[in-house]
Backbone as CSV, one residue per row, in Angstrom:
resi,resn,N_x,N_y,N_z,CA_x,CA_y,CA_z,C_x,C_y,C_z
1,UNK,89.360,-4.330,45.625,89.134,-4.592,44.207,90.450,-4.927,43.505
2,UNK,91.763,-3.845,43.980,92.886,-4.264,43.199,93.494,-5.693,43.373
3,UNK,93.576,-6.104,45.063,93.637,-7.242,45.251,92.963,-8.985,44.667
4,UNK,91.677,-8.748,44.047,90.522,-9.045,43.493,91.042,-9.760,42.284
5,UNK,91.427,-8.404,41.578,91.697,-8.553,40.161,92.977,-8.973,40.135
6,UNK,94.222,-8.766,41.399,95.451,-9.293,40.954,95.732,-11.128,41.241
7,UNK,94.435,-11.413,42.010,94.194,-12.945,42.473,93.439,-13.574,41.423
8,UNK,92.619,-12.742,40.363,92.455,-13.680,39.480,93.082,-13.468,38.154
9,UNK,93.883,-12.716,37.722,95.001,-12.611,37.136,96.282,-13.652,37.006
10,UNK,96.396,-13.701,38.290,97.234,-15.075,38.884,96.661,-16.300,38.287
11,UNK,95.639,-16.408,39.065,94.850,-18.106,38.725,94.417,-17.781,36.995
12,UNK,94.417,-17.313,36.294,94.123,-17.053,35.097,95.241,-17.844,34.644
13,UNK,96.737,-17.070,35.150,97.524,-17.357,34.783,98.486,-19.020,34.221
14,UNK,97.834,-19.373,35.928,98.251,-20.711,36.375,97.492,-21.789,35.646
15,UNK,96.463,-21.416,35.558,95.580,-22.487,34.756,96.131,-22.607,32.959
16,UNK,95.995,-21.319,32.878,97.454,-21.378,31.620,98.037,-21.961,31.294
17,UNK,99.082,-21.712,32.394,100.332,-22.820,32.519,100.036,-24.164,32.714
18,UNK,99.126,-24.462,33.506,98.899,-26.080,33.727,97.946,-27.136,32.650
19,UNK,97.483,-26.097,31.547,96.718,-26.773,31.011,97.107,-26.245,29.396
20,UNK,98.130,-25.829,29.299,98.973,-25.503,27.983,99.580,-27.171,27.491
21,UNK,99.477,-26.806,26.477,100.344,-28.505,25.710,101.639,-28.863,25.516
22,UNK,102.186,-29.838,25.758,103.761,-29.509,26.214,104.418,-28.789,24.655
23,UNK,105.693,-28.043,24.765,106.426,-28.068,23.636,106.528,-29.491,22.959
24,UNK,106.972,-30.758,23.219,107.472,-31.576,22.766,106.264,-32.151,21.945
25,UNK,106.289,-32.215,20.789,105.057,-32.641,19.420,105.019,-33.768,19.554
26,UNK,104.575,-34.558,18.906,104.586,-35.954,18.382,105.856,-36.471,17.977
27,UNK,106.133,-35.514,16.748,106.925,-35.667,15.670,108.210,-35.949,16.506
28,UNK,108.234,-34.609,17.387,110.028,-34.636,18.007,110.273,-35.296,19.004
29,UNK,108.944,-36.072,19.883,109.461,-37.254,20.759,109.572,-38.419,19.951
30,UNK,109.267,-38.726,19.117,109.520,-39.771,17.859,110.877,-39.516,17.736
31,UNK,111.276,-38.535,17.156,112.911,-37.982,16.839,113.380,-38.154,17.478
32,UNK,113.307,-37.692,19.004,113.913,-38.040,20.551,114.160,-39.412,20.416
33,UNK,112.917,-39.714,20.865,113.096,-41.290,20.817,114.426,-42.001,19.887
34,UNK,114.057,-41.837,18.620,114.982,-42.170,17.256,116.454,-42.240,17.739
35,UNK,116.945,-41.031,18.278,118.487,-40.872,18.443,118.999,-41.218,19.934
36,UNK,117.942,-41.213,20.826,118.288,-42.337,21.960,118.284,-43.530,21.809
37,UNK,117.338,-44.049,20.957,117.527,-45.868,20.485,118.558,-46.124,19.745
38,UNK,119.115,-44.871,19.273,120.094,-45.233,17.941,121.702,-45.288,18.692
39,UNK,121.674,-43.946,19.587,122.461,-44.009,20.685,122.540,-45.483,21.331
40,UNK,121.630,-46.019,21.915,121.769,-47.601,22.707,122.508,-48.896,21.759
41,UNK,121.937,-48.605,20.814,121.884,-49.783,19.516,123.585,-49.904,19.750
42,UNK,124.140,-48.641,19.061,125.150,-48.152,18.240,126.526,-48.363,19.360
43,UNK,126.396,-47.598,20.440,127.299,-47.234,21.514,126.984,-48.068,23.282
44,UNK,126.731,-49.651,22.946,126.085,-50.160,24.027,127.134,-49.913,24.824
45,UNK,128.560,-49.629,25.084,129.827,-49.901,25.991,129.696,-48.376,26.954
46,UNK,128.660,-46.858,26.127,128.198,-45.634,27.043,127.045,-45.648,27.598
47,UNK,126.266,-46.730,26.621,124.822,-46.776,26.927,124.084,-48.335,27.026
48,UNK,124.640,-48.957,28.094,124.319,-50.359,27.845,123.218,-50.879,27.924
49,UNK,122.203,-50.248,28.781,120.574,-50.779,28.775,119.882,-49.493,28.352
50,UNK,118.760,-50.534,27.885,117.367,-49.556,27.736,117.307,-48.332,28.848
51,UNK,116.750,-47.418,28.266,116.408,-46.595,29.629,115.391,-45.697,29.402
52,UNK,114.191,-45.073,30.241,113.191,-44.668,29.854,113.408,-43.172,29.606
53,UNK,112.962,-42.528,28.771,113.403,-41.040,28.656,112.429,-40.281,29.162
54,UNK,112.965,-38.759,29.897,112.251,-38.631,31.002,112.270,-36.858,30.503
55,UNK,111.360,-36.343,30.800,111.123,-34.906,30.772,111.210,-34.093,31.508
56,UNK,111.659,-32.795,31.855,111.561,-32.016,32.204,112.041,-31.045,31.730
57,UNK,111.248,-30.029,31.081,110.863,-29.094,30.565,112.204,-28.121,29.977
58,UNK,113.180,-27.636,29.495,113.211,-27.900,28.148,113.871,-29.428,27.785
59,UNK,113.980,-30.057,29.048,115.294,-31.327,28.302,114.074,-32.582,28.234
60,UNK,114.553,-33.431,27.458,114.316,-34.609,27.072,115.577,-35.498,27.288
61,UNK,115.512,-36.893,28.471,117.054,-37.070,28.376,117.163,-38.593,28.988
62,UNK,117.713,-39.161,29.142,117.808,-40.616,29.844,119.629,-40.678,30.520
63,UNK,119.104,-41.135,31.587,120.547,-41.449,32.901,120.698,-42.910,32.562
64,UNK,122.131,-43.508,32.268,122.785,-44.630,32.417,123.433,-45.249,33.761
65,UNK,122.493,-45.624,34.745,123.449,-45.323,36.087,124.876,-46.396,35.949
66,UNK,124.497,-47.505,34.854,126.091,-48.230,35.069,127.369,-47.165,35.131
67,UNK,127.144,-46.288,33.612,128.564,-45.909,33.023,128.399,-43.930,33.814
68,UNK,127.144,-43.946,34.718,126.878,-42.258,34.997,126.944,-41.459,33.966
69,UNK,126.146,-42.165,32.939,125.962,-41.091,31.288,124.903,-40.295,31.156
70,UNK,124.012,-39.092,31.376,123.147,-38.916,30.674,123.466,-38.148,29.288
71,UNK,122.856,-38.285,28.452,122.277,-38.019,27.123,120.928,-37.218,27.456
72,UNK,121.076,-36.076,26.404,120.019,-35.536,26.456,119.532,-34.137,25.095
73,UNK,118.238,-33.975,24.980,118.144,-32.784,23.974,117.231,-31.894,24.823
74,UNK,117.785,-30.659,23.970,117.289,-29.503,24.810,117.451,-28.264,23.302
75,UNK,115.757,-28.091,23.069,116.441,-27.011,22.140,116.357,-27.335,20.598
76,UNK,116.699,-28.533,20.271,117.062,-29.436,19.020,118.756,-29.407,19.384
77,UNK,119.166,-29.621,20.333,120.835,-29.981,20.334,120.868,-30.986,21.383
78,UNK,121.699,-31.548,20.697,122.146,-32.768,21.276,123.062,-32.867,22.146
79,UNK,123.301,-33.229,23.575,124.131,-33.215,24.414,124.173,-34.042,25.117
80,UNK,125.724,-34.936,25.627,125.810,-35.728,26.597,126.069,-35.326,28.012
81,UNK,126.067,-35.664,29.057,127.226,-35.285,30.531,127.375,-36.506,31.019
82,UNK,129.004,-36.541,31.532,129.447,-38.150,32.152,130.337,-38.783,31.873
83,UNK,131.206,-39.834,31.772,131.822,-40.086,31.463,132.657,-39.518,30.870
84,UNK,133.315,-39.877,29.656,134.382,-39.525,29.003,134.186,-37.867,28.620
85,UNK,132.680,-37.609,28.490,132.405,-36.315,28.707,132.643,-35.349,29.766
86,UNK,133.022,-35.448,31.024,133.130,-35.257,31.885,132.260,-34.886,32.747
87,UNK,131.694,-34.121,34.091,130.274,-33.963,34.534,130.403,-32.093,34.760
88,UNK,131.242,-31.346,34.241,131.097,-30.237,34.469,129.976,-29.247,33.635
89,UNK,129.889,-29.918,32.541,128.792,-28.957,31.827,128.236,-30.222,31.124
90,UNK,127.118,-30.237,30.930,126.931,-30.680,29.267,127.805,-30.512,27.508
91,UNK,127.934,-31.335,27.107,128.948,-31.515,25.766,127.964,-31.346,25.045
92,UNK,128.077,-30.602,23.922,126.999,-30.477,22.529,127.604,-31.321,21.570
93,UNK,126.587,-31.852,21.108,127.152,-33.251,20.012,127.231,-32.924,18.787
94,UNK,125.666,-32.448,18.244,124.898,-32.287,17.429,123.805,-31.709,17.599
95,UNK,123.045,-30.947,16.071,121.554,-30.551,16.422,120.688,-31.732,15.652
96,UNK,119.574,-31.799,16.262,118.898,-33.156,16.267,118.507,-33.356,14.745
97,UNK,117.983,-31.990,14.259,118.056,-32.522,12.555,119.141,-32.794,12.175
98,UNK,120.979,-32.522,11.979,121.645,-33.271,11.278,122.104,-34.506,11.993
99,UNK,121.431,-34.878,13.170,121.837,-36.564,13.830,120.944,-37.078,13.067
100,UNK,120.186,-36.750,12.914,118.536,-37.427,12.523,119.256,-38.168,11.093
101,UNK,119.293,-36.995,10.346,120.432,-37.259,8.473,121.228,-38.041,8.669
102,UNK,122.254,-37.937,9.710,123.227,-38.702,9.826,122.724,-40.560,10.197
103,UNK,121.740,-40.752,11.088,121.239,-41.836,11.418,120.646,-42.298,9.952
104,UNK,119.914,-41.306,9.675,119.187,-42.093,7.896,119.971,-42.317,7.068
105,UNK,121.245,-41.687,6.947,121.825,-41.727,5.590,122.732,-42.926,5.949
106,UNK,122.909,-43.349,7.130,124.008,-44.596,7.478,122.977,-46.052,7.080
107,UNK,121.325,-45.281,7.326,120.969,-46.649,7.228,120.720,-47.163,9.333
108,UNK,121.158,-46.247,9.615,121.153,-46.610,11.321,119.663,-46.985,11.961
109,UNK,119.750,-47.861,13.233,118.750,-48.542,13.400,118.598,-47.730,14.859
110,UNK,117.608,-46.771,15.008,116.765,-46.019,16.319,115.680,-46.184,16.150
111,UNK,115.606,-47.789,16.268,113.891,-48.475,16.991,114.133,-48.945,18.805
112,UNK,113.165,-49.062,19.061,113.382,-49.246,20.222,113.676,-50.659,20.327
113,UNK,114.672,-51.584,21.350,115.465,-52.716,20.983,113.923,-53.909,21.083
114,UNK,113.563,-53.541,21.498,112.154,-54.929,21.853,111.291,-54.996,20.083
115,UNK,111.170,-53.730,19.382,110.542,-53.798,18.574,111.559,-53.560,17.087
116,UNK,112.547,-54.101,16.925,113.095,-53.822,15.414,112.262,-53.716,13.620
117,UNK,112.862,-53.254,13.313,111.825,-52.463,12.174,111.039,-51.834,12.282
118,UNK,111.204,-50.940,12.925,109.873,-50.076,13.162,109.954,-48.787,12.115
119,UNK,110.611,-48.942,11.027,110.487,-47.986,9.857,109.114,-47.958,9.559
120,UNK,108.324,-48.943,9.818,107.356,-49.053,8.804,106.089,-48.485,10.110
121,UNK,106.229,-48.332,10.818,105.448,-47.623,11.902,105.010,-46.095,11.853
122,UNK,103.587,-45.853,11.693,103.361,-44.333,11.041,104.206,-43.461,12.325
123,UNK,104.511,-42.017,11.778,105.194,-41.252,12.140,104.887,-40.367,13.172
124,UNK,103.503,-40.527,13.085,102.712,-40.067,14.375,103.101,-40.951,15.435
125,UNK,103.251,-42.304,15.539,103.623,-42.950,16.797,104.562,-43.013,17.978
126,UNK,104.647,-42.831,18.765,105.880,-43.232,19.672,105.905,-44.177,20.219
127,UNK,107.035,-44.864,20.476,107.228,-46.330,20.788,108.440,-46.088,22.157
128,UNK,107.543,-46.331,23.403,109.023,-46.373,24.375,108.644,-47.902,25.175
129,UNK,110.001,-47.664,26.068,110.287,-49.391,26.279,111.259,-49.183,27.635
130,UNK,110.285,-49.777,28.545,110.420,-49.792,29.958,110.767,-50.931,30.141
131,UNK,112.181,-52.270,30.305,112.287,-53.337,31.098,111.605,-53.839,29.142
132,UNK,110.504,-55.008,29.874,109.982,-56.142,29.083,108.496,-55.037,28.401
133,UNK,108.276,-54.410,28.744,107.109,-53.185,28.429,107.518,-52.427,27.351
134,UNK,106.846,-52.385,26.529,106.393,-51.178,25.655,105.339,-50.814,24.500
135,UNK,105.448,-49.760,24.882,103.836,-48.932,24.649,104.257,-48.110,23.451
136,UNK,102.927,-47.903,22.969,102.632,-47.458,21.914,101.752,-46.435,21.833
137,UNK,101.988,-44.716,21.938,101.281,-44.070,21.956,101.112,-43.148,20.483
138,UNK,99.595,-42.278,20.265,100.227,-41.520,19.193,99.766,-39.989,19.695
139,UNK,99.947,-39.701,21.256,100.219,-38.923,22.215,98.644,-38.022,21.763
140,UNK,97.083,-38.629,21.643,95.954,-37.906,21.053,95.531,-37.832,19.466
141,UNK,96.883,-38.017,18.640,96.576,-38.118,17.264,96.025,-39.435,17.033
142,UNK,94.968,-38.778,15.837,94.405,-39.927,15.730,95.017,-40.903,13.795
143,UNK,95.177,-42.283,14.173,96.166,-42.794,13.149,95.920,-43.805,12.224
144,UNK,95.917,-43.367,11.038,95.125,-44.092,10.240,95.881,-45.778,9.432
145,UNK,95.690,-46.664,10.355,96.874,-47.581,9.742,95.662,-48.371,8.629
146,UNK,97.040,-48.388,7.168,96.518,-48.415,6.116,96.276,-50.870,6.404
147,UNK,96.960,-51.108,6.867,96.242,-52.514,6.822,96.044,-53.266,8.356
148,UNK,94.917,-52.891,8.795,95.017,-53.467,10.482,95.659,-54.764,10.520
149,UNK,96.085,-56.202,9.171,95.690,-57.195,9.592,97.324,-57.144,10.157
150,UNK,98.108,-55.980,9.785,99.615,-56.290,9.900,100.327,-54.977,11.098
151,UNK,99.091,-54.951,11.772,99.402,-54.384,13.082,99.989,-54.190,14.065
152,UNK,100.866,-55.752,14.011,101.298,-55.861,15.175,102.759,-55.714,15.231
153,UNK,103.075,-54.315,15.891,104.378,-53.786,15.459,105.584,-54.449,16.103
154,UNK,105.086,-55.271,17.330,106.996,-55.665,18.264,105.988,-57.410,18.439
155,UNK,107.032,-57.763,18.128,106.701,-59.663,18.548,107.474,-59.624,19.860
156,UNK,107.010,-60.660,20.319,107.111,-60.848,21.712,108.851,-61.717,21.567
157,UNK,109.562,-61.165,22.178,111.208,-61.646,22.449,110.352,-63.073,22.859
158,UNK,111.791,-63.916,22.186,111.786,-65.297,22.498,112.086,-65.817,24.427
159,UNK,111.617,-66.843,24.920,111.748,-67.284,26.060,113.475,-67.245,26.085
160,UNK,113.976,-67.039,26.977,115.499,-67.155,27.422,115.902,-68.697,27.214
């Protein structure tokens, strides 16, 4: 019986865990997003291409393999490792609300590079950008855009 109850205790457990909703909201992979695009825009010579940002559990973070940069948040703080940073620890930059201020109050541009202006994109959305790809999720929320006819948030880059 004790055995019984400590095996479904377990699987109680696990199912828990596997079917819990991540920490990361809407709101703060938007934010994520925001200060990695703003990062690329701003500092292309640490961060020269697009790169997809990748999870694992507390970090949110993207690898530069040209310059061996990652960038990453963990927490609401902002941290690089690599380069000029060196690779022994992670460097703390900032916490993601005063990058966030700092990006708005400059006026700074953390859209993703395929889709510019994306101020006007509800806040529920996330916008990432793989290569020539990107998607548009609002990760289950559902989003009420006030004029469908002006929907179409990234124009297609011109032919080379």
């Amino acid at each position: 019986m004790k055995q019984c109850t400590r095996a479904w205790i377990s699987t109680a457990y696990l199912l828990g865990l596997l079917f819990s909703p991540s920490p990361l909201s809407a709101a703060a992979t938007s934010e994520i997003e925001t200060v990695f695009n703003w990062a690329e825009n701003n500092f292309p010579g640490l961060f020269p291409e697009h790169r997809t940002t990748q999870i694992i559990d507390p970090w949110a973070f993207r690898f530069y393999p040209s310059t061996g940069i990652y960038t990453g948040i963990k927490n609401d703080a902002v941290y690089v490792l690599g380069g000029p940073w060196g690779t022994d620890s992670p460097t703390f930059i900032a916490t993601l609300p005063n990058l966030l201020t700092q990006i708005q109050s400059e006026g700074g541009n953390g859209s993703v590079p395929a889709c510019r202006g994306t101020t006007e994109i509800p806040q529920s959305m996330v916008l990432t950008q793989s290569g020539s790809v990107v998607n548009i999720t609002t990760n289950g929320q559902c989003v009420v855009i006030d004029d469908p006819e002006s929907a179409d948030f990234c124009e297609s880059p011109a032919p080379p």
